[in-house]
N, C-alpha and C positions, 0 to 999 in steps of 0.2 A: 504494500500500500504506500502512498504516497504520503498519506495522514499521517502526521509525527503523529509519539507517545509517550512525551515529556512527564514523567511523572514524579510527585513528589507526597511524601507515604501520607493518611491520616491519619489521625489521631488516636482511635478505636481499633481499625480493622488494618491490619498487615495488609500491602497490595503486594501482588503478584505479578510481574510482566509477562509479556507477550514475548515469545521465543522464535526464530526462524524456523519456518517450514510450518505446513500445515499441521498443526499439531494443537489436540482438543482433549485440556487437560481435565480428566473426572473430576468432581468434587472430592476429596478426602474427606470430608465429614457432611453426613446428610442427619438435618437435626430432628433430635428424639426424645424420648420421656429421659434417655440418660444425660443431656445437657440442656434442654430447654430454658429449664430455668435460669441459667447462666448467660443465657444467650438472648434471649425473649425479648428483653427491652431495649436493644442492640437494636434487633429487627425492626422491633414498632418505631424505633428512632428514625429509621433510615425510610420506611416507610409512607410516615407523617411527612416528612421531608420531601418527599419524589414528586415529581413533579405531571409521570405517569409511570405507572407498574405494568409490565409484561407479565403475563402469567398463562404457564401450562400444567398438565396431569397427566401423569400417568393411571391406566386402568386398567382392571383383571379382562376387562374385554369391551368390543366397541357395540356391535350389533346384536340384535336377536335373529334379525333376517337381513342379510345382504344384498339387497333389489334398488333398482332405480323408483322414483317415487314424481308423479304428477300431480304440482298443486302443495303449499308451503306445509298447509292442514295436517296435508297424508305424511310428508316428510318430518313436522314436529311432531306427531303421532308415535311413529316407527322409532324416533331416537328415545323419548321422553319414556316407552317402553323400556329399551335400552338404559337408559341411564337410574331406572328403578330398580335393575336388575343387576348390572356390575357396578363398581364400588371403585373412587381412587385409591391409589396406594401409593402416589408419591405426588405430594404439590410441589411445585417450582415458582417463585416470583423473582422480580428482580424490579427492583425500587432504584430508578433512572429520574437524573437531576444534574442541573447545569451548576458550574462554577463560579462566580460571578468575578472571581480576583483573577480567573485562568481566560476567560472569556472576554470577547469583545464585539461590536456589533454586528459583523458580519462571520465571525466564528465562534464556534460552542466548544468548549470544554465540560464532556460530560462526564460526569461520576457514576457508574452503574454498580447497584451491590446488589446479587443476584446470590440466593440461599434455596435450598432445597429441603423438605423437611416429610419425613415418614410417616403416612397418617392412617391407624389404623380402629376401629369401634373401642368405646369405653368397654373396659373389662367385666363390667356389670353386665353391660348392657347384652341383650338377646337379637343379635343383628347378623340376618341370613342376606347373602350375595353369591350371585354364580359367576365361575371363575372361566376362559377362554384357555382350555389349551394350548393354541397355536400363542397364545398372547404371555401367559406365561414360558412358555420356553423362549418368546422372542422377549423379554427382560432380564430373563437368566440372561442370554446372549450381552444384552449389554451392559452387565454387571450391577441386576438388581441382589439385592441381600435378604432375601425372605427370613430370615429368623431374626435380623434386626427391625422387619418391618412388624413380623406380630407378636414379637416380645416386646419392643418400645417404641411403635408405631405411636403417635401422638391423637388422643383423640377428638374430640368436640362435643360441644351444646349443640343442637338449635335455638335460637331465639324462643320457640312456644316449652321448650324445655327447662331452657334456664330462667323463665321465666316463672315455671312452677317450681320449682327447688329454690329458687328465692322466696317467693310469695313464704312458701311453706317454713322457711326458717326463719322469714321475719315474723311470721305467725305465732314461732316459738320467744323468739324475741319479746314480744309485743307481750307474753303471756307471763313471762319468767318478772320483766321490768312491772306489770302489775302485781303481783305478788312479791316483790321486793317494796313498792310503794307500801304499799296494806301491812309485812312484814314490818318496815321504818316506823309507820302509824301506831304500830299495838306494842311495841317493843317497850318491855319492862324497865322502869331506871338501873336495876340491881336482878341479879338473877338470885331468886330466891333459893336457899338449901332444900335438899328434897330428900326421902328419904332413901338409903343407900338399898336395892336389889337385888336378889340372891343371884349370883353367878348364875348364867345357862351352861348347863352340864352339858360337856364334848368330850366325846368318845377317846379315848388315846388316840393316838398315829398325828402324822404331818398333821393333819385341820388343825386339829391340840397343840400343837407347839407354835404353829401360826398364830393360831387365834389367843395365846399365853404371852406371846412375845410382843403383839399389838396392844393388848391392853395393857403393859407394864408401860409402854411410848405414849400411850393415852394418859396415864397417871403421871408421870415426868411433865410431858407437855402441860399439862394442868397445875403443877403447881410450878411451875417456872415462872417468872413474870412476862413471858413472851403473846405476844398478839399475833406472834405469821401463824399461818392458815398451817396444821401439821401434816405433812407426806409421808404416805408409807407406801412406797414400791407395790404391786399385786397384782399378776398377772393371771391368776387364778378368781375364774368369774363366782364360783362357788363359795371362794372364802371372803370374796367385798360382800357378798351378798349376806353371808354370816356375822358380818364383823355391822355390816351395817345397822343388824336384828342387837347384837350383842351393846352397842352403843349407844343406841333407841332405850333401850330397856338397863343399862349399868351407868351410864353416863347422859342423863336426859337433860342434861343442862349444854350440851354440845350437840354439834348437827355434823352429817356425815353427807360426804360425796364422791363420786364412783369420777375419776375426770384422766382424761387421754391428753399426753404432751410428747411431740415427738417419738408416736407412735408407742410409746412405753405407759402402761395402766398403773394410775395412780388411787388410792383407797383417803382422801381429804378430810380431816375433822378442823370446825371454823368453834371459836366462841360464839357467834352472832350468824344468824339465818341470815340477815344480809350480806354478811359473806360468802352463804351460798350461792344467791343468788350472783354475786358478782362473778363468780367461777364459772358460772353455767352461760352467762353472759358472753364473758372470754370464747370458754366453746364455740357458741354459737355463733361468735362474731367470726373464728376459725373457720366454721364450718363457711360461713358467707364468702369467705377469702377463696376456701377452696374451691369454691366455684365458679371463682374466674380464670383460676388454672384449668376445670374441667373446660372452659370454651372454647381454648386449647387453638387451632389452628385459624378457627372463623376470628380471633381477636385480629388477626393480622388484613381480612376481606375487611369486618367491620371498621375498622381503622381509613379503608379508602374508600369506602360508601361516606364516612364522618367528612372527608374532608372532600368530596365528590372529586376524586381524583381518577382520571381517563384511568381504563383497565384496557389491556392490547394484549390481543392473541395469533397465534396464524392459523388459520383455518376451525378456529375455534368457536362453532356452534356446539358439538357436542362438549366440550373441557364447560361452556359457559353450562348447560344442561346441567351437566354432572354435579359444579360447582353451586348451582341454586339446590338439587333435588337433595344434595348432600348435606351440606351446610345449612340451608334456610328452611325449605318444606318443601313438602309434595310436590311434584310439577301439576300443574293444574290442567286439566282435562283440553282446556281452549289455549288455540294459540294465542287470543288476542289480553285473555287473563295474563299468560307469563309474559308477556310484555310490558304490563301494567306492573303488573310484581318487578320483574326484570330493573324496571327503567326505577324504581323508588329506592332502589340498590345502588346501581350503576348506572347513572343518568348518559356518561359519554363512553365508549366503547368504539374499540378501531377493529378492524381484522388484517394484519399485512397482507395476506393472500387476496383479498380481494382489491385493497389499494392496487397490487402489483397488478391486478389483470383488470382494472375497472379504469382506472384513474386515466386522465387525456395524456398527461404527463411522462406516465411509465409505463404505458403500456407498449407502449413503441419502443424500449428498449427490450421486449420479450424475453424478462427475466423468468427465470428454472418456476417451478410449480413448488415444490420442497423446501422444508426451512433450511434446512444445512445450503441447499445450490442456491438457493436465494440470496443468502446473507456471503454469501463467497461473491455471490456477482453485484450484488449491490455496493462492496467497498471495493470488490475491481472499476464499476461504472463511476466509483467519486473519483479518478485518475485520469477523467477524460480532458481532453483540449476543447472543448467546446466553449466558445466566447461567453453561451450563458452554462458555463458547468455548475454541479453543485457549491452550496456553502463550505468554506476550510470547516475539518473536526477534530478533532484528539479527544482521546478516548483512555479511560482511567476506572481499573477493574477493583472495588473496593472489598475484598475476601475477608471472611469472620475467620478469627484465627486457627488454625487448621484443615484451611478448607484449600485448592488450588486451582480456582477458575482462573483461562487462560483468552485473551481475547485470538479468535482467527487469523492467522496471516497467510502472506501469499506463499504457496512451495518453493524454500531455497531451492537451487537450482542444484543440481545430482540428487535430489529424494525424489523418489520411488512411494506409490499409495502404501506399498508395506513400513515406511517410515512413518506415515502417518497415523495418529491415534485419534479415532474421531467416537467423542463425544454426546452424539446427537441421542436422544431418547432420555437422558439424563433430564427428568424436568426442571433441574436448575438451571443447567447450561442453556436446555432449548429454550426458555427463559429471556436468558442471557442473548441470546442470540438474536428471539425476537425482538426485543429494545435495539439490537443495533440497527435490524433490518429498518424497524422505523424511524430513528433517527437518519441514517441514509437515504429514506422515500423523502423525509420532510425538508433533508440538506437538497436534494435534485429540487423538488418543487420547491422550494425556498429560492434557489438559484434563478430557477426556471425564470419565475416571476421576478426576481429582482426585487425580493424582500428580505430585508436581517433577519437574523436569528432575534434579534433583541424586542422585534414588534412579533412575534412569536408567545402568544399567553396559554396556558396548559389549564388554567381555572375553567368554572363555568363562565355560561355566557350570560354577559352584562352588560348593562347602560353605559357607555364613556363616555368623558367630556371630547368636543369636536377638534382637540388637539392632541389627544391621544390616539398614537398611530397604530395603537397595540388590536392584532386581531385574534379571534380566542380559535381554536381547534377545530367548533363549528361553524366556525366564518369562514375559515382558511381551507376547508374539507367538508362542504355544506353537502356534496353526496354521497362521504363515504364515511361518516360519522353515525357510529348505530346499523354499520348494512354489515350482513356476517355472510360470510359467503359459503353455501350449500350444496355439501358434495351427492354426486348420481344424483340431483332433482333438479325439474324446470316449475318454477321460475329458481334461477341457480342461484337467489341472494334473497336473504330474509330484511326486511327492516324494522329493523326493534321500536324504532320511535313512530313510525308511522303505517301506512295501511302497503300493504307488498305487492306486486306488481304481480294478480293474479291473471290478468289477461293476458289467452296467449296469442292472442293474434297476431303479436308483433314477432313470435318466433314463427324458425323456418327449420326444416330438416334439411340440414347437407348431409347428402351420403354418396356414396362411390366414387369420390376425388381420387387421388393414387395416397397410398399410404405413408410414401416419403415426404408429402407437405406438412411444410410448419404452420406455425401461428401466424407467420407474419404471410405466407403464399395464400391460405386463409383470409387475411385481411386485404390483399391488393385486389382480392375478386373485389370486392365490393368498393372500392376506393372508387370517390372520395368521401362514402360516407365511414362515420365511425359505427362498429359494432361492437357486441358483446361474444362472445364463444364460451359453449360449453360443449365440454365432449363427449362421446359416447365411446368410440371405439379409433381406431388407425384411420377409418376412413370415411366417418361419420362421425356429426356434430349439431349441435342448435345454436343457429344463428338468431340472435336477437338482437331486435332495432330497437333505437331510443325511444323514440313515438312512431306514432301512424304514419307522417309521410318518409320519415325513413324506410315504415314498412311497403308502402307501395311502390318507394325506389327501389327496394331489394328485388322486387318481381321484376320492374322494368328492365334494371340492371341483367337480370335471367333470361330475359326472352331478348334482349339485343347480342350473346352471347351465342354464336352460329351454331358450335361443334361444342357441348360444356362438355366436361368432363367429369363431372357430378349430376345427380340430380335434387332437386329442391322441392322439397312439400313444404306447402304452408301447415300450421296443425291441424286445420279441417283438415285437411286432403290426407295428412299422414293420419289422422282416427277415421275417416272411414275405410283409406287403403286398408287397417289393422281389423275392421268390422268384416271387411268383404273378406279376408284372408280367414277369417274366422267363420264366417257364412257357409 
């Protein structure tokens, strides 16, 4: 590449440079219940800060049926199935943000810290998923860790969950703090003497020595002039439960409590009931605590719904499925429901794969289909000589310590693809990758147009004053913001924010071209209008026009064409050829 990659370290996260030759270094550590907590607020740090998040998933499998699909309905039907039914097992983000001491207006110095983390069901929890053979053996292949994923896979809330397990312990809460009130209200000035109760007779063996050795700590504590609350170690449920009867009834001037610190069972005697209650308070406030660790993975989603920050995927209609029906709820029956749900999440949303093959800008550069060929050719294409080439970049890989993401480069020269280690399937890296592939789309169209990075805004969209030159992400990509692009179905792009181009009249069937044409021998047929392509096979495709009269130039264009070398159905024509063939 031509992009320097002047780097100097941060302050948190150890960086790692970029090495010669194509070479795509794994993560060395993907995070888990054994370091999260160490690491957690690292993440959200970096998160809060981005300015957009790339994010991918790995999953135990994609489809239930493999078939092409007619019509958006039939196609969010078929996946929403799918994503009910397999489960992710590895999330990837990467929280991408500009520099602003490295940057200047017509170049970006971007920061990307890209983390990968293992997510598997709460251990409690009773959670059935079916698994793809072919799909696990292709993750063994690229160095997935199955016993690190379901031994400390990371798990999650939902929202309507965590939202009863709260309710439920503030309930306790709420109960404990009245009976502490009521408790303070009746509480005696002096505890009056009472009279002394005949031992509860215990059998010899261990209970007997336990239960002998406790009450002589109870009689010490009692005449010492000490106020701390006394502990006695007991991990034995049988004998708190004894000692608790035993203390009720020999010591009724003190109160008893059963309390868990650091996973070690404690047997608590207080001077004052209010003391109990304050213990059980603690508990319970633990208990509150822990269930912002049990949210576990969604803290890191919810964090860029808080701040409506752009979410970017490639090819990522199913990762965004999986990601709602996993994390949030049910996928809802209608497509036009999960849109609605969808967009109160994630209001802006990119997909590279469809920028690369929609957009006026890049699609004439007829970049690869695939994240890996993609993100190779889009920092081969910022190298070009072109008067409007893209924006300068330098690019800066922020790695949590022990981890080793490596940004792509071009093959030194004497390697061989066996020199090369390629990374891709890794949901962090692929991640990684897709944040660069979109900074490179927006460095071309940035250039294209002859706009800085610096009137470049990543927020929502908002009112300016008329001397603010700043454009937001929906201004700057007004048709390709919210559209997800839609593998094996016509119409081959969903749009999240608005109603989707269920009419097909404007597609066309090309089929029996020669097999050896590309994308671009494809697009000169019809030049000079622009279209869309989606494909079916080597030598057949649907051509789709922008509106109507692009569609009745695509005919016209067909019938001045002497000798085609294809043939063309409009969709009528290709559903009843399909009726008669059926007839």
């Amino acid at each position: 590449w031509s992009s320097a990659y002047p780097f100097s370290a941060p302050l948190r996260w150890p960086v790692r440079w970029a090495t010669p030759g194509m070479r795509r270094a794994v993560a060395r550590l993907t995070l888990s219940q054994q370091n999260w907590k160490q690491v957690n607020k690292q993440v959200l740090e970096e998160v809060r800060r981005a300015e957009f998040v790339a994010f991918d998933l790995e999953l135990t499998g994609l489809h239930v049926k493999n078939e092409r699909f007619i019509g958006v309905e039939r196609c969010y039907s078929a996946h929403r199935e799918g994503a009910r039914t397999f489960l992710p097992v590895q999330v990837g983000l990467c929280a991408a943000r500009r520099d602003p001491a490295k940057s200047t207006g017509t170049s970006a110095h971007w920061i990307l810290s890209p983390v990968s983390l293992y997510v598997f069901p709460q251990k409690a929890a009773e959670h059935h998923f079916s698994v793809s053979a072919a799909t696990m053996v292709f993750l063994d292949e690229n160095g997935f860790n199955f016993n690190n994923w379901v031994r400390y896979g990371l798990g999650w809330l939902r929202p309507s969950d965590e939202e009863e397990k709260r309710r439920s312990v503030q309930q306790r809460i709420d109960e404990v703090q009245r009976l502490k009130r009521a408790a303070t209200a009746t509480a005696p000035s002096a505890a009056a003497p009472s009279e002394e109760q005949p031992a509860l007779e215990i059998p010899e063996g261990a209970d007997r020595a336990v239960v002998d050795a406790c009450r002589q700590q109870v009689r010490e504590w009692l005449e010492s002039p000490s106020n701390t609350p006394l502990e006695i170690p007991m991990e034995n449920a049988f004998q708190r439960l004894l000692m608790h009867t035993i203390i009720a009834q020999e010591f009724p001037s003190v109160y008893s409590h059963s309390s868990r610190r650091d996973g070690e069972r404690f047997l608590c005697v207080y001077k004052s009931q209010a003391e109990v209650y304050e213990e059980q308070l603690r508990t319970l406030q633990s208990e509150m605590e822990a269930i912002d660790e049990e949210v576990g993975v969604r803290s890191l989603t919810d964090e860029i719904t808080k701040n409506q920050t752009p979410l970017v995927g490639h090819n990522c209609f199913y990762d965004f499925l999986h990601l709602y029906q996993t994390f949030y709820a049910d996928l809802p029956e209608s497509i036009q429901d999960f849109k609605a749900s969808w967009l109160q999440l994630f209001p802006q949303t990119l997909d590279t794969k469809f920028l690369a093959e929609a957009h006026e800008l890049l699609v004439g550069l007829q970049p690869p289909a695939n994240l890996k060929g993609l993100c190779d050719f889009m920092a081969q294409a910022a190298t070009t000589e072109d008067s409007q080439k893209p924006l300068p970049l330098t690019f800066e890989v922020n790695n949590l310590e022990g981890v080793d993401y490596r940004l792509p480069t071009r093959p030194a020269q004497g390697t061989t693809s066996e020199d090369e280690m390629d990374s891709s399937h890794e949901a962090g890296y692929d991640a990684l990758m897709t944040s660069m592939v979109l900074i490179h789309q927006l460095s071309h169209i940035l250039g294209k147009k002859r706009i800085p990075w610096s009137q470049l805004d990543f927020g929502p969209l908002r009112k300016r004053p008329a001397n603010d030159a700043r454009r937001s992400l929906t201004e700057m990509l007004p048709l390709s913001v919210n559209r997800i692009r839609l593998v094996k179905a016509q119409p081959n792009v969903i749009n999240l924010s608005g109603r989707d181009e269920a009419d097909m009249s404007r597609h066309f069937l090309m089929s029996g071209y020669p097999p050896s044409w590309k994308k671009w021998d494809l697009m000169k047929v019809w030049s000079p209008l622009w279209v869309g392509l989606s494909y079916i096979d080597d030598s057949s495709c649907w051509v789709i026009a922008r509106n109507e009269a692009d569609a009745i130039s695509i005919q016209k264009i067909y019938k001045m064409i002497e000798e085609p070398s294809f043939k063309l159905q409009s969709y009528e024509e290709h559903k009843a050829a399909q009726a008669a063939e059926v007839g």
